[in-house]
Phi, psi and omega in degrees: 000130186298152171304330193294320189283347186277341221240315197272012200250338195252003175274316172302316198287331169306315205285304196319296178327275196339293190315320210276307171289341143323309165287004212286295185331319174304313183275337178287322196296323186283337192274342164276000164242028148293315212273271168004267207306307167315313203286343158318287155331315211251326201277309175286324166297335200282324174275010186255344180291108172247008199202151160314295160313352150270321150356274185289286187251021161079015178076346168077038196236016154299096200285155216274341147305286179302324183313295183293350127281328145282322143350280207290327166309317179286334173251356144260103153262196223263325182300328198290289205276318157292292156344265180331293175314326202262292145349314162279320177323315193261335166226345132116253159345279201288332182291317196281317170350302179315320174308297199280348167283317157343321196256333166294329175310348187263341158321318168314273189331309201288315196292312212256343188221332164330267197298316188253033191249319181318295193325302215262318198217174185266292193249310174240198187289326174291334167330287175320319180250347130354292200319328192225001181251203160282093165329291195300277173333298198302272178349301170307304179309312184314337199257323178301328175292307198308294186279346188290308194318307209296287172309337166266358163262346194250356152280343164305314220261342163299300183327299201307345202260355185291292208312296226284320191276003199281296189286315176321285216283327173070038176280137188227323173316154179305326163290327180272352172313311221276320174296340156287329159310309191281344172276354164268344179266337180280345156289313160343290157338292176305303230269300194296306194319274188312315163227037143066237192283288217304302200286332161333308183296308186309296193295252215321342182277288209309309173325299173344269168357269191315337181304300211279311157282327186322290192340289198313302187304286173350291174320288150007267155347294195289304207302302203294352164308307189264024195038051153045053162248071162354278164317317152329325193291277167326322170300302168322297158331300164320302174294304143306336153296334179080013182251019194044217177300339205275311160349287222253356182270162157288147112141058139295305161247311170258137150113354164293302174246162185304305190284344148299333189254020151304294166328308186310294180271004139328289199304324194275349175272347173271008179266310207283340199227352100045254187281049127302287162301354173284112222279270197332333170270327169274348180283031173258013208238003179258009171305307213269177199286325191182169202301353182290301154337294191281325167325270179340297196298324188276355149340297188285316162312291172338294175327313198289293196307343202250202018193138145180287196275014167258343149329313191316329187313277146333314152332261199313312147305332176287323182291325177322305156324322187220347163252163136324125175322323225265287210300336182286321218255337160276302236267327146210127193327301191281049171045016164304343186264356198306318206266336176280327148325284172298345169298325191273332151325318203256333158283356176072105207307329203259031177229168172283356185274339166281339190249349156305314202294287182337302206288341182290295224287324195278301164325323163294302166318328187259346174285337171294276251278295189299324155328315196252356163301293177309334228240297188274346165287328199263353171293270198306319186281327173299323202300273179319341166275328193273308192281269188321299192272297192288340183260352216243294203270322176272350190040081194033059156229004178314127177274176163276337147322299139339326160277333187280339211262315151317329164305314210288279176321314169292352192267303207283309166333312203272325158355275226284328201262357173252322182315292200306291182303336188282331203287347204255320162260041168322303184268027196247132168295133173319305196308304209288327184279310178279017183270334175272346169289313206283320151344292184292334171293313162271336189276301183284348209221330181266297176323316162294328162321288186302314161340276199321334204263312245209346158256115179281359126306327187327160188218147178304301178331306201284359171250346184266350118307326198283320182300306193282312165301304163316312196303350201268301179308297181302315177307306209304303211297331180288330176275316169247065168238177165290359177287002213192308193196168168082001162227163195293355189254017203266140153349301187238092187271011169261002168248201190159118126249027198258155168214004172279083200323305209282098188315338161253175184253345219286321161336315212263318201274000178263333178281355179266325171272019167266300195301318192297316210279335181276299159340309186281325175276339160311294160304022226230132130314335181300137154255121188301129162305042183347293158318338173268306161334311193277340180285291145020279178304312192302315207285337177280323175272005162226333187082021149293130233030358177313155207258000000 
């Protein structure tokens, strides 16, 4: 590509900024009162908390609708709706991958763990493996898993909101990213401290709603650009991207070299077996009154999330299509600006109907992220009061008061340490960052589950293998991969200390967290408690005694 075309192509990413910025009082206005309006929502749920079981679980007073609409709030995240878009924009095929594991991955959840998971436990993951094993042990590991899991989803959803509010506010230094980090985790804070599971549940329903028409309008928008001829669309994409035909082939990103397409099916068993093991999706599945409820709500998820991600499609082609590579990849390297880029595109840089479009698109993006922030904080923190402190520390003697308020502390804990880490992965693409929660998710937290619900040997030994060894396998591969040092897109990109090739772990750490939890129960001197397995069993597959 000539210097020239490159200088009128880094001009266009300027005019774009520039327009965008004519507008801002407009975009900031709209965008506080996205913010507003939650913290409202959230200030009103908040007076609705009386209990712990309000706490925890919304009062359990959420019909398998509204559950399942805070669901798909919740699992369309900043990865879902930025990430992606930025990921097909940029490698076209290999981009949309991202998609379709996301979505297969909720078949897992509905056949293997929905229901008898409503069923087996009360507030968290740990309640379930409790149930027949050694408390203290189990439990601590449960809550360690739980929150390593939380913090590593909950820097994607940070990166994201630095990038998105970076571009509206046209901030480019490195102190004002990192102070957008840090003002979405004290909003975080405020969403949990204050109205727990119900306004969590409120904010992610709503969110849904908004997500869910931006998308449709965008979509809408991009067909009618191309007279809704799809292949018109893709062709066009193709062209403009500068990868031809091949833009629209598999092995853009994977599938190039041997340790790429290795990489390629890390990512899809770690996507695919993932959200299962996701500790914020499963404590939504104790919201509903009963297992039926939760069978139903992920019915509806499915729907919502299956009509989402095929929207993406648009996204991400659309962005191919009408911006330039060289503008998406100045405005953030890893194509996270792609779907709010196009929004102001599609509205025309140099009007208010572009900079309407942008502050809605963008606003909907940062109303995903405190949603599904709030969602992982209240995961990871119920987990630590409930599992860690009142069963652990406190030895069941904890009042609830006494539990919430420890929930409360952990939330401001979980905070300061997803502020400090979302601020070092600011510039790692989203899709990519949450691929690596669902790795550590599946490799430590799904082998134990299943162990637990569906083999009558488990042994507590075998689960405080199966937890601490996956959880151990995914961190470590991950700190010496290239997500962490040796490339120019990596967290510390002026060293290298990584020897590990692969950007996910999950090829190596799930099947090392399968093995570990059958080993440990295999070697174990304990004997599994037959009588609690069987009880176990009824109440999971029927929902009996269920709280």
């Amino acid at each position: 590509m000539s210097p020239a075309i490159d200088q009128v192509q880094l001009a266009q990413a300027q005019l774009a900024a520039g327009e965008a910025s004519e507008h801002r009082p407009l975009i900031i206005s709209l965008f506080a009162v996205f913010v507003v309006a939650t913290l409202v929502i959230t200030v009103w749920a908040g007076r609705q908390t009386k209990d712990a079981s309000d706490f925890y679980a919304g009062g359990r007073q959420f019909s398998a609708f509204q559950n399942g609409l805070a669901v798909s709030g919740d699992y369309m995240s900043a990865a879902s709706f930025l990430g992606i878009a930025g990921a097909i924009a940029l490698f076209g095929y290999d981009g949309f991958l991202y998609s379709i594991g996301f979505l297969v991955a909720w078949l897992v959840a509905l056949l293997l763990v929905a229901e008898p998971l409503r069923n087996s436990g009360r507030y968290t993951m740990g309640d379930v493996l409790a149930y027949r094993m050694r408390q203290r042990p189990v439990r601590t590991a449960a809550g360690t898993s739980t929150i390593v899991v939380s913090i590593f989803y909950l820097l994607a959803q940070m990166a994201g909101a630095g990038v998105l509010v970076s571009l509206l506010l046209g901030i480019t230094s490195d102190a004002g990213k990192v102070g957008i980090v840090a003002l979405v985790g004290v909003l975080m804070i405020v969403y949990v401290t204050i109205g727990g599971m119900k306004g969590t549940t409120w904010v992610q329903m709503v969110k849904a709603v908004l997500l869910i028409g931006g998308t449709l309008l965008i979509t809408f928008l991009v067909l009618l650009k191309f007279d809704f001829n799809v292949s018109d669309l893709l062709g066009t994409a193709a062209e403009n991207s500068g990868g031809g035909a091949a833009f629209l082939e598999p092995g853009l990103k994977y599938g190039l070299t041997t340790t790429s397409s290795i990489d390629f099916i890390s990512l899809g068993i770690a996507l695919v077996l993932g959200t299962a093991g996701l500790p914020h999706i499963l404590i939504r599945f104790y919201t509903v009154p009963n297992a039926k409820a939760a069978r139903k709500s992920v019915n509806w998820a499915i729907g919502i999330i299956g009509g989402f991600y095929l929207m993406t499609i648009a996204l991400g082609f659309g962005a191919a299509a009408l911006i330039s590579k060289e503008e998406i990849v100045e405005s953030n390297p890893a194509g996270n600006t792609a779907a709010p880029l196009l929004a102001l595109h599609l509205g025309g840089v140099d009007s208010a109907w572009g900079a309407i479009l942008l502050a809605t698109i963008s606003a909907v993006a940062f109303a995903t992220i405190l949603a599904v922030v709030a969602g992982l904080t209240l995961a990871s923190s119920s987990s630590f009061a409930h599992d860690i402190y009142a069963n652990v520390i406190k030895k069941g003697q904890a009042t609830e008061k006494e539990e919430i308020r420890a929930a409360r502390y952990a939330t401001i804990g979980i905070g300061v340490v997803s502020i400090g880490l979302g601020a070092l992965a600011r510039d790692l693409n989203v899709a990519g960052l949450v691929a690596l929660a669902f790795a550590v998710a599946a490799s430590a937290n799904l082998p134990t589950i299943l162990y637990s619900l569906f083999w009558k040997r488990f042994t507590t030994q075998g689960a405080l293998w199966s937890i601490y060894g996956g959880l151990v396998t995914a961190v470590g591969l991950v700190l010496f991969s290239p997500v962490v040092s040796g490339k120019a897109t990596s967290m510390f990109p002026d060293v290298d200390f990584h020897w590990f090739p692969l950007e996910n772990p999950g090829i190596i750490s799930i099947p090392v967290g399968f093995l570990l939890g059958f080993l440990g129960t295999l070697l174990s001197k304990e004997e599994p408690d037959a009588g609690k397995y069987a009880e176990l069993e009824v109440r999971s597959l029927t929902g009996t005694g269920a709280h």
